[in-house]
ZAMARGU-4260 file (C-alpha; in steps of 0.2 Angstrom, whole numbers, plus 5000, padded with zeros to 4 digits):
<rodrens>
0) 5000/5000/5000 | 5014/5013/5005 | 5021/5008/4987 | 5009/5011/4977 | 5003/5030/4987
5) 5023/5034/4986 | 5020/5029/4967 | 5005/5038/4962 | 5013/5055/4972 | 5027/5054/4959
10) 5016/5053/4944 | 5008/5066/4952 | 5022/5075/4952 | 5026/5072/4936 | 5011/5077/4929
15) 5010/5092/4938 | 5026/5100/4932 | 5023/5094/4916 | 5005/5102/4914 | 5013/5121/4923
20) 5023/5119/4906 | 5007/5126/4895 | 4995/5133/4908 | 4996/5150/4904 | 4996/5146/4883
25) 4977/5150/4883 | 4976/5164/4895 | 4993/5176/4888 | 4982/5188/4883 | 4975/5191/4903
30) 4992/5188/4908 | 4999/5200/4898 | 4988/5212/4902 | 4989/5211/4920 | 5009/5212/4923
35) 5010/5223/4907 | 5019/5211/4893 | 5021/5215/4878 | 5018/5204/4863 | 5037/5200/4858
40) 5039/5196/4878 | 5027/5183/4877 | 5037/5168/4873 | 5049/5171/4888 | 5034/5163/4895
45) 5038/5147/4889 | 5058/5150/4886 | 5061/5152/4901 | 5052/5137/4910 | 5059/5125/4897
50) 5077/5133/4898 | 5078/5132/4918 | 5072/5114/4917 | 5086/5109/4902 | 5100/5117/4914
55) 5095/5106/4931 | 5089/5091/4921 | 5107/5083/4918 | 5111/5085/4936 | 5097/5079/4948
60) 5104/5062/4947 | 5122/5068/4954 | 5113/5080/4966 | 5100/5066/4972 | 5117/5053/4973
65) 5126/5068/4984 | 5114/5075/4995 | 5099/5063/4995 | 5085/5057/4985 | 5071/5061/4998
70) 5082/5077/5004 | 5083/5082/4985 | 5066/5079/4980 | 5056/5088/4994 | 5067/5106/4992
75) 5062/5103/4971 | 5044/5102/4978 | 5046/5118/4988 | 5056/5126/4976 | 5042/5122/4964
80) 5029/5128/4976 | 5039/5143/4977 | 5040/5146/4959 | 5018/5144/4958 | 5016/5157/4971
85) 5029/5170/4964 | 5019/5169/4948 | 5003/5172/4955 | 5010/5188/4967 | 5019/5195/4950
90) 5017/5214/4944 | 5030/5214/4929 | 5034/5204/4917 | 5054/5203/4925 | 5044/5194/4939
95) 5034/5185/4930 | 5047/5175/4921 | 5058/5175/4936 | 5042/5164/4944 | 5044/5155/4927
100) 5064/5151/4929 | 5060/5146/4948 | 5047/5133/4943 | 5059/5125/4928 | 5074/5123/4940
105) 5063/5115/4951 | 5054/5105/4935 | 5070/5098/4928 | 5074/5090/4946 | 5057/5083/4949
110) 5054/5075/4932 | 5069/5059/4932 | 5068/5058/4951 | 5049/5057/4949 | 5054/5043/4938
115) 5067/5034/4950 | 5055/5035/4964 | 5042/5029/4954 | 5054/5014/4947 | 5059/5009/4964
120) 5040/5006/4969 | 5037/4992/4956 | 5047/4974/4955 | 5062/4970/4944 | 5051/4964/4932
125) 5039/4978/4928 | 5050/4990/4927 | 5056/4989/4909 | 5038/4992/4903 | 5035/5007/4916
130) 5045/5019/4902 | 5031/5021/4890 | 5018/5025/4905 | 5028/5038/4913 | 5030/5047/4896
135) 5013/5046/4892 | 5008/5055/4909 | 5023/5070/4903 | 5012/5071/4885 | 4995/5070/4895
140) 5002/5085/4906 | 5009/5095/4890 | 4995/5092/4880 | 4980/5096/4894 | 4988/5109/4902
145) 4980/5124/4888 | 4962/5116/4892 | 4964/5117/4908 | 4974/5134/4909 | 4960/5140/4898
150) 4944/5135/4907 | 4950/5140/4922 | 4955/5157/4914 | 4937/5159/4907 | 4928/5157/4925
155) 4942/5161/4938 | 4955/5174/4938 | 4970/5169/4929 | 4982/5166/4942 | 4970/5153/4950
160) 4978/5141/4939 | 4995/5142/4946 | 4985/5141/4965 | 4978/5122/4960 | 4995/5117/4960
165) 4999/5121/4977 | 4989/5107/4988 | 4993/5096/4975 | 5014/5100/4980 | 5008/5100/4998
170) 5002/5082/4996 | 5017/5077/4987 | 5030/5082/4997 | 5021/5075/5013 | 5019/5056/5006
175) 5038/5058/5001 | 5041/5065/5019 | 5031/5050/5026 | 5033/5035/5016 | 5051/5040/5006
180) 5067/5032/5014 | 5084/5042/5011 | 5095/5037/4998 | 5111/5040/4995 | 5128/5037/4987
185) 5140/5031/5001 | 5155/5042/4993 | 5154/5059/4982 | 5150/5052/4965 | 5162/5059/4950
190) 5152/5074/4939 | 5160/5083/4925 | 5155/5100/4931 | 5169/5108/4917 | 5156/5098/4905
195) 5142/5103/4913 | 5146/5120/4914 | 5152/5125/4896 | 5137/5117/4888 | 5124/5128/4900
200) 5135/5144/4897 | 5132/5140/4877 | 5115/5136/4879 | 5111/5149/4888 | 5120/5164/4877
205) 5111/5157/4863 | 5093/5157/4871 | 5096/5175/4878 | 5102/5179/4863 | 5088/5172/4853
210) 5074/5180/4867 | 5083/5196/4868 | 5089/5201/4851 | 5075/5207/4843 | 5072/5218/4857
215) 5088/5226/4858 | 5090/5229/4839 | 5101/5214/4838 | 5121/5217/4838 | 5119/5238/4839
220) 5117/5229/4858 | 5133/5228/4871 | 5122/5214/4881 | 5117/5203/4863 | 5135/5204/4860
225) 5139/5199/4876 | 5128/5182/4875 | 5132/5179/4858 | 5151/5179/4864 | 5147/5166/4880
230) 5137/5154/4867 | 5149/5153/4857 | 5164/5152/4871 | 5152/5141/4880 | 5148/5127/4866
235) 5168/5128/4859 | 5176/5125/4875 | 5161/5111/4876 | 5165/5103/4860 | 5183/5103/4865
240) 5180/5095/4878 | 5170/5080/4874 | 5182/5076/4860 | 5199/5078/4871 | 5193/5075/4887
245) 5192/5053/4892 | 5176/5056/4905 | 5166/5069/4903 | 5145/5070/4908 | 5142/5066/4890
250) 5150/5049/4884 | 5159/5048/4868 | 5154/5030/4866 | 5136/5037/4864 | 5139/5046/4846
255) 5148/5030/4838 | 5132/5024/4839 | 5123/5029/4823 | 5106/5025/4826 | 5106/5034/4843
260) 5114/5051/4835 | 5102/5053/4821 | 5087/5048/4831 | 5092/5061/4842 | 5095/5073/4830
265) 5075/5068/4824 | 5071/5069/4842 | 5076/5086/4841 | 5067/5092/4828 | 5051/5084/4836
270) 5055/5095/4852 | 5054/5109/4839 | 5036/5104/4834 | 5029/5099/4850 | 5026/5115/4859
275) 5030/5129/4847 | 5013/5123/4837 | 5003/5127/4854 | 5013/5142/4857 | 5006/5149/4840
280) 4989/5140/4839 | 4982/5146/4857 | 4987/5165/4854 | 4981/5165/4836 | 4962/5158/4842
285) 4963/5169/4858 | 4970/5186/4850 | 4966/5186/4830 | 4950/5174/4830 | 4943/5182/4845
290) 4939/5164/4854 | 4939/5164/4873 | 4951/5155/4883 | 4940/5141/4888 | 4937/5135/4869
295) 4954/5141/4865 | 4959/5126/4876 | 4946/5116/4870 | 4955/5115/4856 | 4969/5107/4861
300) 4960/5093/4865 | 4960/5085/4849 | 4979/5085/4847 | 4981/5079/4864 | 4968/5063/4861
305) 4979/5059/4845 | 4996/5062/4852 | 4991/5051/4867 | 4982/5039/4859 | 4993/5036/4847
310) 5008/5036/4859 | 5000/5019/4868 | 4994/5010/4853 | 5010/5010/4849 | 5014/5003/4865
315) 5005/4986/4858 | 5014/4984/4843 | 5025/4968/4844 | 5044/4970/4847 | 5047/4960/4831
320) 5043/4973/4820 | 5055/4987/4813 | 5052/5003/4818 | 5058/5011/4804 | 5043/5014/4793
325) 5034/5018/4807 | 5044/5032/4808 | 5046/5035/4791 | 5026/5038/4791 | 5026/5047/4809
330) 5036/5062/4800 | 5026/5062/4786 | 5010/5064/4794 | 5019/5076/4801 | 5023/5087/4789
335) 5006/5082/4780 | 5000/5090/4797 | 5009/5107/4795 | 5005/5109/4778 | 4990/5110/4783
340) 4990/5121/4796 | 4996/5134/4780 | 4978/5135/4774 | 4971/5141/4790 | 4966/5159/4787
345) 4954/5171/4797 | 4937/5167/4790 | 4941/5149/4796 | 4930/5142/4811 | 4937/5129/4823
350) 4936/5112/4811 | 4952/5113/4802 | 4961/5119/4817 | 4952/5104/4828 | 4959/5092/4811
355) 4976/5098/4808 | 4979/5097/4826 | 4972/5080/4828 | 4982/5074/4814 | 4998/5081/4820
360) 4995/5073/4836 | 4990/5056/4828 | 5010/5060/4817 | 5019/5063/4834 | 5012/5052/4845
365) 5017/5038/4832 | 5036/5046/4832 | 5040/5046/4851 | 5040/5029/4854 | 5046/5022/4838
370) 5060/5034/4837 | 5065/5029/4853 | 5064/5011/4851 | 5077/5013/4837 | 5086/5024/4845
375) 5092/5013/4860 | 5089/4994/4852 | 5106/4996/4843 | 5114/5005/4858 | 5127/4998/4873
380) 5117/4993/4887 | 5129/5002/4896 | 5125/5018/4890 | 5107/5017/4891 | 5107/5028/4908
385) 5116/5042/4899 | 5108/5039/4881 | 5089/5044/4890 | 5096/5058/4899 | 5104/5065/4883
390) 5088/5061/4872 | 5077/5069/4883 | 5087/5083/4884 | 5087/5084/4864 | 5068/5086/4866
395) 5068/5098/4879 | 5083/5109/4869 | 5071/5108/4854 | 5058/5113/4861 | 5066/5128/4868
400) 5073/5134/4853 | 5061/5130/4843 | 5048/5142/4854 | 5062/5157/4851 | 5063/5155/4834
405) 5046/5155/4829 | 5043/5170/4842 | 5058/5178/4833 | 5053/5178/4816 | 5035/5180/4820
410) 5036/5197/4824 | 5050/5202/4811 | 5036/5195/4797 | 5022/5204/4807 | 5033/5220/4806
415) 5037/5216/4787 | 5020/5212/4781 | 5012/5227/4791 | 5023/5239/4781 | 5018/5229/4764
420) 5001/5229/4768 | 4999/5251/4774 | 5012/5255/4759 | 4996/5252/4746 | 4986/5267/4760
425) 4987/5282/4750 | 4986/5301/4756 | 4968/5299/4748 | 4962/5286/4758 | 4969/5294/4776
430) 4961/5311/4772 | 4943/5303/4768 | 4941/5293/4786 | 4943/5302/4804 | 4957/5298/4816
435) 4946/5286/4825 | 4942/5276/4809 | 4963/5276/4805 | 4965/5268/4822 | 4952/5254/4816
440) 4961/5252/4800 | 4978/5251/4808 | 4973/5235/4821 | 4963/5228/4805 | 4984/5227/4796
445) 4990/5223/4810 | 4978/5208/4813 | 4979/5204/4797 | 4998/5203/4795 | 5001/5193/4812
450) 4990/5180/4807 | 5000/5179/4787 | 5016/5180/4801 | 5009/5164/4810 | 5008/5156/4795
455) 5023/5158/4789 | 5028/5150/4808 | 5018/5134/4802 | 5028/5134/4787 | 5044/5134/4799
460) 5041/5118/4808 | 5037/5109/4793 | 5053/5113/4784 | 5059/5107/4800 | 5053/5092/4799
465) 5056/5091/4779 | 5076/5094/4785 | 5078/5078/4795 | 5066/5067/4788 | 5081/5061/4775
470) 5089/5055/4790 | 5077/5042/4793 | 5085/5034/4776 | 5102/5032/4785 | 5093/5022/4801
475) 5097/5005/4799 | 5089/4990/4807 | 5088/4987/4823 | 5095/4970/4831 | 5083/4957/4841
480) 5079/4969/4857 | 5095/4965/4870
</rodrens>
C-alpha cells in the first residue's frame, strides 16, 4: 500500500510539472495584460520554464546521489511551490518570468527523480515496461495543460491556475516525507561539472540571445554581444571538451552509435514541433479569431487525444517489428499536418484547426515511441542511463529553441507584412476617414499581418521536419531487442 501512494505522488508529480509547462498558453492575453507584457515578451513565458528545466535536468541524478534522493526531492517540491506562488503575486513581466525560471529549475529535478522513485516502487520485472507509462503522463500534462489553463481562465482569475497546483505539492511532498526512505551514494560520485558548465553557458548565450535580440536591435546591443560571445565560448570549449577530454558527463561512446545520434537529432526536431505549434495555435484563436480562453483550450484537445492515443497503441505493437517505417510515416503525417496548418486563414471556424491538430497529434504520438525504440535497440546497454538523459534533453533543447525562433521571426514578418500591407494606404484614403476610423484600419493590418506571420511560423516547423526526415533513410535496422 505505501508503494503504490509513494507511486501515484510521483506521477503526480510528474504530471504536475509537466501540465505548469502550458498553463498559461490560453490565458497570455490576461496575463499579459495584468503584469503589462508586451507581445514580443510573450514567449519568455515558455523559454524560460523549458530553459531552467534543460539546465538542472542533467544534474538531479548527481545532486540526488550527493545530497539525498528524499532530501533532493522535497526542496524541488518547495522550490516548485515557490516558483507557483511567485507567479501568481507578480506585477512585471521581469517577475513573471523569474516565477517561470523558479518553477523550471525545480521542473528539471522533479521529472527523472519522479521517475526513479516511481521505478523503485514496482518489481524488477515491471520495470522495463514502466518507460512508456511515465512518458505518456509527461504528454498527458503537456497536451491538457492549455484546456485546463483556459477553462479556468474563462471562469476564475487567471492566476488561480498556478493556486491548483499548490495542495497538489503539499500532498506530494508529505507522502515523500512519510513513506520516502533516504538514499544516498556512500561516497561523492564523480560529475563533469567543466562539462556541465560550458554546455549551459552555450546554451544559455544562445537562448538569451535568441529571446533578447529582437528587442535590443540585435548586435547595435553591448548585452546581445555579450551572449552571443558566451554561446559561442560556452559550446567551443564544450566541443573541445568532449572530444579531448576521456570522462566527461556526455560519453563519447554514445555518438559512435549511429542510430542513437540521428534519432536524436529527429528527436530534436520533434521538440521543435511539440510545443511551438501550441505556442502559435492558442494565441492565434485567443487574440486574431477572438475565441475565449476556455474554447481556446478546448481546442487542444483533439491533438492531445491523438498524440496520446497514438503514443499507447503504439505501446502494443510487437517487438518483432521494425520501427523504421513507422517512423518514416510518423514524420510524414507530420509534415502532411503542417501543411495543413498553412491553409488556416481568418474566416476559418474551429474544424480545420480541431483536424490539423488531431492529425499532427496522431503523426507525433506515432514518432515518440518508435523513434526511441530505434534509437536505444542498437545501443550499449551500458549507456542506456546516459543515452535517456541525453535524448530527453534533445527534446527539451528543441523545444526551447524551437519556441524562440518561431517567436523571433514572427514578429519580424508581422513588422514586414504590416509595412507591405499600409504601403498600398494612399494620402487619399487617410484624408477621407477620421482619426478614429485610422485607428480601426491600423489593428485591421495589424491583425491581418500577424495572422499571414503565424503562418509563415507553420511553414517553419514543417521545413523542420522536411530537413531531418532524409535522416530516417540512414537508420538501419535494429537487432533482436537485447
Amino acid at each position: 500500500m505505501n508503494a503504490r501512494t509513494l507511486r501515484f505522488a510521483a506521477l503526480l508529480a510528474t504530471y504536475m510539472q509537466s501540465v505548469n509547462l502550458p498553463l498559461p498558453n490560453a490565458a497570455l492575453r490576461f496575463i499579459q495584460g495584468a503584469v503589462s507584457m508586451t507581445d514580443d515578451q510573450a514567449g519568455w513565458i515558455f523559454t524560460s520554464y523549458l530553459a531552467a528545466s534543460a539546465i538542472t535536468l542533467p544534474i538531479a541524478q548527481w545532486l540526488a546521489a550527493r545530497f539525498g534522493l528524499k532530501a533532493v526531492y522535497q526542496v524541488a517540491i518547495a522550490i516548485f511551490a515557490l516558483g507557483l506562488l511567485l507567479a501568481t503575486v507578480a506585477t512585471t513581466p521581469l517577475e513573471f518570468v523569474g516565477a517561470r525560471i523558479v518553477q523550471g529549475v525545480a521542473s528539471g529535478v522533479l521529472a527523472p527523480l519522479s521517475m526513479a522513485i516511481a521505478m523503485e516502487t514496482l518489481p524488477p520485472a515491471q520495470r522495463a515496461k514502466f518507460g512508456p507509462a511515465w512518458t505518456a503522463i509527461v504528454l498527458l500534462g503537456i497536451v491538457s495543460g492549455p484546456s485546463i489553463g483556459g477553462w479556468i481562465c474563462e471562469y476564475y482569475e487567471w492566476r488561480s491556475m498556478f493556486y491548483i497546483s499548490l495542495p497538489l505539492s503539499a500532498f506530494i511532498f508529505l507522502v515523500v516525507a512519510l513513506l520516502l526512505a533516504e538514499k544516498k551514494a556512500e561516497k561523492s560520485p564523480p560529475f563533469d561539472f567543466f562539462g556541465f558548465g560550458t554546455f549551459t553557458l552555450g546554451m544559455i548565450g544562445l537562448q538569451m540571445l535568441l529571446d533578447r535580440g529582437q528587442r535590443l536591435d540585435w548586435f547595435a546591443s553591448p548585452e546581445i554581444w555579450l551572449e552571443a560571445v558566451a554561446g559561442t565560448v560556452g559550446l567551443y570549449l564544450f566541443v573541445v571538451h568532449v572530444l579531448t577530454a576521456k570522462v566527461h558527463f556526455l560519453n563519447k561512446r554514445l555518438f559512435r552509435d549511429r542510430n542513437f545520434t540521428l534519432s536524436t537529432v529527429i528527436f530534436f526536431a520533434l521538440g521543435f514541433v511539440l510545443l511551438p505549434t501550441m505556442a502559435l495555435t492558442s494565441p492565434m484563436l485567443d487574440e486574431l479569431l477572438g475565441y475565449p480562453p476556455d474554447t481556446t483550450g478546448y481546442l487542444t484537445i483533439p491533438r492531445g487525444v491523438g498524440l496520446v492515443g497514438a503514443f499507447l497503441l503504439m505501446g502494443r505493437v510487437p517487438d518483432r517489428f521494425d520501427r523504421r517505417p513507422f517512423v518514416a510515416a510518423s514524420v510524414a503525417v507530420v509534415v502532411y499536418a503542417n501543411w495543413l496548418m498553412l491553409g488556416y486563414s481568418p474566416g476559418m471556424d474551429w474544424w480545420p484547426v480541431a483536424l490539423a491538430g488531431a492529425i499532427q497529434g496522431v503523426g507525433l504520438g506515432v514518432l515518440m515511441p518508435a523513434i526511441t525504440k530505434v534509437a536505444f535497440t542498437t545501443l550499449d546497454p551500458s549507456l542506456r542511463p546516459e543515452g535517456t538523459g541525453l535524448f530527453n534533453l534533445a527534446r527539451v533543447y528543441g523545444s526551447t529553441i524551437g519556441v524562440a525562433v518561431v517567436q523571433l521571426f514572427f514578429f519580424n514578418n508581422t513588422q514586414a507584412m504590416h509595412m507591405a500591407l499600409a504601403s498600398n494606404l494612399t494620402p487619399y484614403h487617410a484624408a477621407a476617414h477620421s482619426l478614429q476610423a485610422l485607428g480601426g484600419l491600423n489593428e485591421m493590418i495589424t491583425g491581418q499581418a500577424a495572422f499571414v506571420a503565424i503562418i509563415g511560423q507553420f511553414k517553419i516547423l514543417m521545413v523542420a521536419m522536411l530537413v531531418v526526415s532524409p535522416l530516417v533513410v540512414f537508420l538501419r535496422k535494429p537487432a533482436a531487442t537485447n
